[in-house]
N, C-alpha and C positions, 0 to 999 in steps of 0.2 A: 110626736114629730115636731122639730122647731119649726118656728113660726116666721114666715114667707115677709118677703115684703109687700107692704098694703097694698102699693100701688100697681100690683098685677090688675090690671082689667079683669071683672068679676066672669067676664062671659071666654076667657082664655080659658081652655082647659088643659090641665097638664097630670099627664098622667103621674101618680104618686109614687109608683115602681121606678122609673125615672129620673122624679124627682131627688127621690132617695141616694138614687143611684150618682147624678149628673151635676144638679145643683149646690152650692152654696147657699146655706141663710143670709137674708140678709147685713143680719148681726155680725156676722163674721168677716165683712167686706169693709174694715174701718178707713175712717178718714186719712188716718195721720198712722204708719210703722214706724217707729224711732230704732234703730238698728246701732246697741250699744246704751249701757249706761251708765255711762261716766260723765263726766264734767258738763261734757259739751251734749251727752242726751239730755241729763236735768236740767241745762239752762234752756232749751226746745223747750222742755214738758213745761217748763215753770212758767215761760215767757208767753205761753200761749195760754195761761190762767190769770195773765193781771193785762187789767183792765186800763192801766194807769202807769206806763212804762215808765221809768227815769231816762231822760234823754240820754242815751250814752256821750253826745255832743247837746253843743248849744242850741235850740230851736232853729236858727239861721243855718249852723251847718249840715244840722239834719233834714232840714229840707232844701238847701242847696247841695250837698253831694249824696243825697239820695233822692229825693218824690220827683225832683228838676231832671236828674240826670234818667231816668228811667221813664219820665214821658215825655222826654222834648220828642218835638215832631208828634206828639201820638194824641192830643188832644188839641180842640178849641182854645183858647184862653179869651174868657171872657169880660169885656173893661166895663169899667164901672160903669158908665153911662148909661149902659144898655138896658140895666136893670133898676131902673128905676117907678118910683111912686110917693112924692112927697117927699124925696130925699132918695138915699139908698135902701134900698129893702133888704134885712136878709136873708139867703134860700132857705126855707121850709127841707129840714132834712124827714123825708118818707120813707117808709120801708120800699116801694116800689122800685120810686126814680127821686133822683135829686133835682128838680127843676126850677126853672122862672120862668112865670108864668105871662111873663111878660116879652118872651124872648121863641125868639123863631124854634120849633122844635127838633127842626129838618135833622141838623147836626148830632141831638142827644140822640134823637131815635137811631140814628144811623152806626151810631160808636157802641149804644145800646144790641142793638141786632148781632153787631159784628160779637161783642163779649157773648151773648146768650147763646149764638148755634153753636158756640165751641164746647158746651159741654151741658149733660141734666141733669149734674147733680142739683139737687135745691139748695134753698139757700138756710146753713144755720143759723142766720139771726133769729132773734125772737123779739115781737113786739116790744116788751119791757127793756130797760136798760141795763140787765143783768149780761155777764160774758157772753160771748159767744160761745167761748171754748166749752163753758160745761156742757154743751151737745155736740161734740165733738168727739168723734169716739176713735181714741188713743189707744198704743197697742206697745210695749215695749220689747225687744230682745236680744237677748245678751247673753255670750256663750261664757263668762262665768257664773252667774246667779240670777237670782231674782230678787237681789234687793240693789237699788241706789249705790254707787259708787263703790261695788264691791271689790271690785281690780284694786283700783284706785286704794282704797284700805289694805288692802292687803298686802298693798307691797311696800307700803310706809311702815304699814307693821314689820312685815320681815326684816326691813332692812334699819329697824328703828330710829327711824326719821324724824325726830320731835318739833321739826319748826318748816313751814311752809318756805318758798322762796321767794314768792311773790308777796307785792305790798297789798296794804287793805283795802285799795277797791278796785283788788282781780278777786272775783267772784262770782259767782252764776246769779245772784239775785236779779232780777228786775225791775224789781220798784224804787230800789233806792243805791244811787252809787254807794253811798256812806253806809249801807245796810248793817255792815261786819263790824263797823267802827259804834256802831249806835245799839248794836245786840250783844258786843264785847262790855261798854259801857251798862249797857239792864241789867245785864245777869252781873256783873262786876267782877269781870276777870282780866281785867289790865294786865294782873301778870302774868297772863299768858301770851302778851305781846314782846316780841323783840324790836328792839329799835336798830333800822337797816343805816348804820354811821356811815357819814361818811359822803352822802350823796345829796343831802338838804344843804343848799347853801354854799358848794361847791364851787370854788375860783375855777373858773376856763383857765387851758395853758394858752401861753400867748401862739402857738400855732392853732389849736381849734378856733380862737379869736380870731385870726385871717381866714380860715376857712369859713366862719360862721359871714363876715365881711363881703367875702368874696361871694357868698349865694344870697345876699341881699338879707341875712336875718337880722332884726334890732339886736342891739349889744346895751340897752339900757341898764340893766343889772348884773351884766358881767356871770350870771349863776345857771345852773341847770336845772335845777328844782327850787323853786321861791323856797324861804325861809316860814313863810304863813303856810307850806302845805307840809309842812314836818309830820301831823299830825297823818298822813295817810302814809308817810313811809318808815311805818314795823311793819313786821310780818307775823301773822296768829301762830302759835302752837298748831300742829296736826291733830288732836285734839279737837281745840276751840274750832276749830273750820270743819272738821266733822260735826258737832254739834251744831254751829249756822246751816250748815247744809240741810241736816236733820228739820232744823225750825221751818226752811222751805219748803221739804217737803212734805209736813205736815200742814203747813198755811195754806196750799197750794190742792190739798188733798193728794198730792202723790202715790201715798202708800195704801190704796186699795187691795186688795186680795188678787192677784190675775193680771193684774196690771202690767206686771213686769214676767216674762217667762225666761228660764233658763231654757234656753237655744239657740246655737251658735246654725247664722245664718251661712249657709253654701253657694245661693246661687238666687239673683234677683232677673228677672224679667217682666218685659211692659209689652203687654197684646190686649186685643180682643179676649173676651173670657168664651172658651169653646164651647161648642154646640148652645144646649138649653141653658147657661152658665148667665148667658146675656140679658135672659127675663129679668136679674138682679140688677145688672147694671148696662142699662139699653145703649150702647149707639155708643159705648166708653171704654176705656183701654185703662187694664187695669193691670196693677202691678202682685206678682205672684212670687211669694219670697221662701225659697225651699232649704230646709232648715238640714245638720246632718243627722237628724231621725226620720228624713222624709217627708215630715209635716209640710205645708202649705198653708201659707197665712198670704191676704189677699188686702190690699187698699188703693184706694184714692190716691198718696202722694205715700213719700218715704224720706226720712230725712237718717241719711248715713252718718252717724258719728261714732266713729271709731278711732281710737286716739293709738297710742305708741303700744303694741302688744295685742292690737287687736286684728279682726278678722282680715285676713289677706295683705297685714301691714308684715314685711321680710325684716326680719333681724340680722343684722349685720356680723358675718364673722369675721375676723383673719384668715381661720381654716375650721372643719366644722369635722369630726372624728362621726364616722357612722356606725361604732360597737365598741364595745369595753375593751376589746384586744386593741382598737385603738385610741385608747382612751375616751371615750363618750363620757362616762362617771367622773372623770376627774377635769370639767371643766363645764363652762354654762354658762348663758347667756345673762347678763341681770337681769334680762325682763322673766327670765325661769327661775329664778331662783326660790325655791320653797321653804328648806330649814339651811341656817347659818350658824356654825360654819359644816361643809360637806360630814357626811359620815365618817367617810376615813380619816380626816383633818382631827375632826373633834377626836376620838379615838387615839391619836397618837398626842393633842394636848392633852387628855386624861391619863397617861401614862408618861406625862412630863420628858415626853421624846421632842427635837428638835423639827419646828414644821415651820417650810416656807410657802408664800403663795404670792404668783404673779395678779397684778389687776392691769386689765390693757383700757385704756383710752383716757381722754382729756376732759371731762364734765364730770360738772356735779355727784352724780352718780359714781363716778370712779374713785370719788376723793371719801364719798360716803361709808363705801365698800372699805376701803383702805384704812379709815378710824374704827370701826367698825369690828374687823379681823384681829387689828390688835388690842380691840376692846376685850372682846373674845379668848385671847390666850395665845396665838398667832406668831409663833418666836420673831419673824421679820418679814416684812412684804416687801415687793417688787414692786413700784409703780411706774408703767412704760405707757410714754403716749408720743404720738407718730411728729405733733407741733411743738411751738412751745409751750408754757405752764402760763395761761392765760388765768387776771381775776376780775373776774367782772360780778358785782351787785345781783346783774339780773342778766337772762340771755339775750335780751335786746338790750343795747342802748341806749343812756339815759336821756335821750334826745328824744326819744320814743313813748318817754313817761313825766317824760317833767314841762315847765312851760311851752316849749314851743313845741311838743308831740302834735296839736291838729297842723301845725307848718308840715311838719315830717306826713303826716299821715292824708293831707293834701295835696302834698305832691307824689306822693304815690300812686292816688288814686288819678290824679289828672296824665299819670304818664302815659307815652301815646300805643308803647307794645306792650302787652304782657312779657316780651324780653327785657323790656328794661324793670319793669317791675319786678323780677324775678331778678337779677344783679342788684337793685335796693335789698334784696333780701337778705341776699349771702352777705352784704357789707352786713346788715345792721346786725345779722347773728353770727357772723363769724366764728363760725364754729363753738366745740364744747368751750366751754369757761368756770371757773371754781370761783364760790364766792367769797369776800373776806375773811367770812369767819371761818368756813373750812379750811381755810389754806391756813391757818394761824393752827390750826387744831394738826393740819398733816405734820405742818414743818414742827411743830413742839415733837410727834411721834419720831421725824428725823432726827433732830437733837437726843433724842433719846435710843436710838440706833435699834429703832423698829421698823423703820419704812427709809427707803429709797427712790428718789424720783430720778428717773432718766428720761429726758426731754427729748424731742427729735430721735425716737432709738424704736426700730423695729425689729420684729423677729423673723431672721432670715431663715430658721431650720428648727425643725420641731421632731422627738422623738417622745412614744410613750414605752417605758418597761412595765409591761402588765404585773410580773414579781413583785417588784418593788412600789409599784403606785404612783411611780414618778414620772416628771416632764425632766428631757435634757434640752434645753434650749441654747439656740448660739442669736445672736441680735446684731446687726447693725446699727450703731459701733458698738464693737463688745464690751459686754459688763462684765469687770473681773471679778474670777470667783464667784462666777453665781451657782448656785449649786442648786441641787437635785430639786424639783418644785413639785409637792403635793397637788394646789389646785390653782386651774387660773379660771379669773373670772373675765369675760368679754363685757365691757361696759362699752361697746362700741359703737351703741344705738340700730336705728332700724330706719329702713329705705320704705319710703312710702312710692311707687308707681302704678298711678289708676288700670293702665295698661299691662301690670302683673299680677292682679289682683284678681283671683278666682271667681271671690265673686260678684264680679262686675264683667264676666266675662263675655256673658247674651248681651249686657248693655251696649259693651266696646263694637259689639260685632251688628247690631242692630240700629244703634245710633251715637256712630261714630265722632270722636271731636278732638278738637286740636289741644295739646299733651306738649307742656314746656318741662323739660328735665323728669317727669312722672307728676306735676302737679296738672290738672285739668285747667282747662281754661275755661271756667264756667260763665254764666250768667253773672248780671250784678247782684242778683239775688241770691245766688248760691246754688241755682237750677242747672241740672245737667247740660240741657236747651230748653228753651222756648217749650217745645211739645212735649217734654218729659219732667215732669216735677218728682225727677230724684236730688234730691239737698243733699250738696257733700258739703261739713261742718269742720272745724279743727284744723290739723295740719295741713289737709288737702284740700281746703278751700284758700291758701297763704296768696295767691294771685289776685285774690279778693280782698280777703281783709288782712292780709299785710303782715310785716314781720310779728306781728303779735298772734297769729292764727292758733300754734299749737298751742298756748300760755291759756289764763283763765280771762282774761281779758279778750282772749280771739273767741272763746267759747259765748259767752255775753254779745259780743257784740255778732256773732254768726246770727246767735237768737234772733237777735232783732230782726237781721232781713231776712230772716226763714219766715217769722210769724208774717212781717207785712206779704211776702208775697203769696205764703197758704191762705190769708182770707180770699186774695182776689182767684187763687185757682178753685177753693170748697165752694166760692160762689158767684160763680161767671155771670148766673142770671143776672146780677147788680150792674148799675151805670156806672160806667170807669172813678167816676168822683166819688162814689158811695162804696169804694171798695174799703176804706180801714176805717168806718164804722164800727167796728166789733172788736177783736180782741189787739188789733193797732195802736189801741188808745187815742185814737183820733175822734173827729166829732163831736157832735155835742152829745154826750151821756140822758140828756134830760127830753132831748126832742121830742118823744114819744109822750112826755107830760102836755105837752104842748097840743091844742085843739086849732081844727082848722079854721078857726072865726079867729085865733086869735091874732093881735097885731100890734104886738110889742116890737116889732122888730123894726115898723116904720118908725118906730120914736129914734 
């Protein structure tokens, strides 16, 4: 029979038949669900292993627009004076309480009280100065696999993706911004870097210069990325970034046996655990995560990171065929995409017959597809996108990565609605965009009268002939001559709304909250509310942490305020000041060496 938790009162008796029947093990009630594992799960699992975070910001901003902004009004602040003895003393940090012993206790006890009735779980610190996290017991899952970033792999594979988008310090690590650049440099694979031209050192036109004027930024160097940060804009190989990633997760111990399960979550809920359920977790509301084999996995908090393709995220179509009579086979979404290029397709290239195929939409991805096909053997592609042929580096704005990014990402967060913050958003991603090198690599395939771009051009009328295998399309405004179409691919992206999302649909209906366009209006920590410590990460945390949210850099920095507020929820019993002791990276690490005679501190 598994083994109870200890702290059943010896003299409760609980019948074993029951037991068997009603209860949960202990064991089995983890800390932390990570639901998803991709990008934005492994920078949770990883961020919550190091002891020693790399500020994502400077000391000053990181604790001005976050420790400042999450407890004004909510604690004492205590002036220097008051703590004194021969000078300033400094507080004695305790596993208990953080106090001065010189200072009225009225207050601590009282902020104390109020944190401890709210919840019993204990506390995982432990005496020594070692993590917290590694008693923390972590549960991963993810409805393609059981290993790290297997989405994420796989679709770079498919669609043979050899170079990242993003520059080298978007990455999941935690300890170190420069991690990628310092790990590229060990192992000595500089060539596997590309250098993103083009955006180091960059002249302003003289209209962003009145615009830049006009909102009060300095104009001292005229440029958008200093010339001394050249070095952080390449982009790794897909490769080399699998490799770093890999190095994480073994630094980190990630890849234990169990760790990660293949299971796609259906449906989350936060209650009381029924009937005898509660002896495990007395007087506390736990979170019950129902998989689609039925399973039931049970914790403390859950952090939802589910990115593009993932559970309850809707893929966007033009039109969507629901059987092969009308055409279902001869078209797909890219995030479905398995083997390249379709059966049928390859089949009439191997037989040196004439094959076309439409790609609809305006990103990266559409432009990927499109070299790709006629890498392949592809006689000519169609490319139709509803804007224009935008090119941009990256999907945010370089205003968002280069010197004055905390300007931009200060005023986002000081905006006074989550409406306005939500319109900074669409500005700075304005939709799909293609980067330099792709578009050099399409237009070479135009010149060579493989590929065609039609800008602003929709498809008003769609026919499939099952016989033949083809699409007849007509578009707004009409492309002449287009002829019969093998396969089209939808690169048209996917619509993320919390409130179409299956499964968040007990949450929506239980504890309800305010929904701008489909992104939640969460906590600043990234909590559902206050009394529900569900973590939405990635895309659908963008109200939060900003046009950068779906990117690798939104993944990173989600981390951060995931781990600071899961210490203060895993351990309520702590005094409000003692909360990022542990896996925060705050405090002092050495305290515990530290004996109560001693008195280094008045010197």
């Amino acid at each position: 029979m598994a083994k109870y938790t200890e702290d059943i009162a010896e003299d409760v008796f609980v019948d074993p038949v029951k037991m068997s029947a009603n209860l949960t093990p202990a064991s089995d009630i983890h800390d932390v669900i990570i639901v998803g594992a991709g990008p934005c799960g492994l920078a949770v699992a990883a961020r919550l292993h190091e002891q020693t975070p790399s500020a994502v910001f400077t000391d000053e901003e990181h604790q001005r627009y976050h420790w400042i902004k999450k407890h004004t009004g909510k604690m004492n602040l205590v002036q220097a004076g008051r703590c004194k003895k021969n000078g300033v003393r400094a507080e004695k940090w305790n596993r208990g309480q953080r106090t001065c012993p010189y200072e009225d206790g009225g207050a601590v006890s009282a902020r104390r009280g109020s944190t401890d009735s709210a919840s019993s779980v204990p506390s995982l610190s432990s005496d020594s100065s070692t993590s917290s996290a590694a008693s923390i017991s972590t549960l991963v899952l993810d409805g393609t696999g059981d290993q790290w970033l297997q989405r994420w792999n796989n679709a770079f594979r498919t669609l043979e993706i050899k170079q990242l988008r993003s520059p080298m310090f978007f990455h999941v690590d935690p300890g170190d911004r420069d991690g990628m650049l310092a790990y590229t440099q060990e192992v000595g694979r500089e060539k596997d870097l590309w250098e993103i031209s083009g955006c180091v050192g960059k002249e302003m036109s003289k209209h962003k210069k009145k615009k830049r004027r006009q909102s009060g930024k300095p104009q001292t160097l005229g440029v958008e990325i200093d010339e001394r940060d050249r070095k952080d804009y390449f982009s790794p190989s897909t490769d080399l970034f699998a490799d770093y990633c890999a190095s994480i997760i073994e630094r980190y111990g990630l890849n234990e046996a169990g760790q990660i399960l293949k299971q796609e979550v259906t449906d989350i809920s936060y209650d009381y655990l029924p009937g005898n359920l509660e002896v495990v977790a007395p007087n506390s509301k736990v979170f019950t995560l129902t998989t689609s084999t039925g399973q039931k996995f049970y914790s403390r908090a859950v952090v939802l990171a589910v990115g593009a393709g993932g559970a309850g995220i809707q893929k966007i179509f033009p039109w969507k065929p629901s059987n092969e009579t009308e055409g279902a086979d001869a078209c797909c979404h890219s995030m479905e995409i398995r083997t390249f290029p379709s059966p049928n397709v390859r089949s009439k290239i191997q037989q040196r017959e004439q094959t076309n195929v439409v790609v609809v939409g305006g990103g990266l991805s559409s432009a990927q597809i499109v070299d790709m096909a006629v890498r392949k053997g592809v006689t000519k592609v169609w490319f139709l996108m509803r804007s224009e042929y935008k090119v941009k580096h990256f999907d945010i704005g370089l205003q968002w990565m280069g010197k004055y990014k905390n300007w931009e990402k200060a005023a986002f967060w000081s905006a006074d609605t989550d409406e306005e913050r939500l319109e900074m958003m669409k500005t700075a991603r304005n939709g799909g965009s293609i980067t330099p090198r792709y578009t050099r690599i399409v237009k070479q395939h135009v010149a060579n009268h493989r590929a065609s771009i039609h800008t602003r051009t929709e498809v008003t009328s769609h026919s499939y002939n099952p016989e033949t295998r083809t699409w007849a399309l007509t578009t707004d405004p009409p492309i002449p001559n287009l002829p019969p179409i093998d396969y089209i691919y939808f690169a048209t992206g996917a619509r993320s709304d919390v409130r179409e999302m299956p499964i968040l649909s007990n949450i929506n209906d239980q504890f309800p909250i305010e929904v701008k366009e489909g992104f939640p209006c969460l906590t600043d920590d990234l909590m559902w509310r206050e009394d529900v410590p569900l973590y939405i990460t990635g895309r659908l945390g963008g109200l939060r942490l900003g046009p950068g949210a779906p990117n690798l850099e939104g993944a990173r920095l989600g981390a951060e305020r995931i781990a600071w507020s899961l210490e203060e929820i895993l351990e309520k019993n702590r005094e409000v000041g003692d909360q990022c002791e542990g896996f925060c990276g705050l405090g002092n690490r050495y305290a515990s060496l530290a004996g109560e005679g001693d008195d280094y501190g008045e010197e």
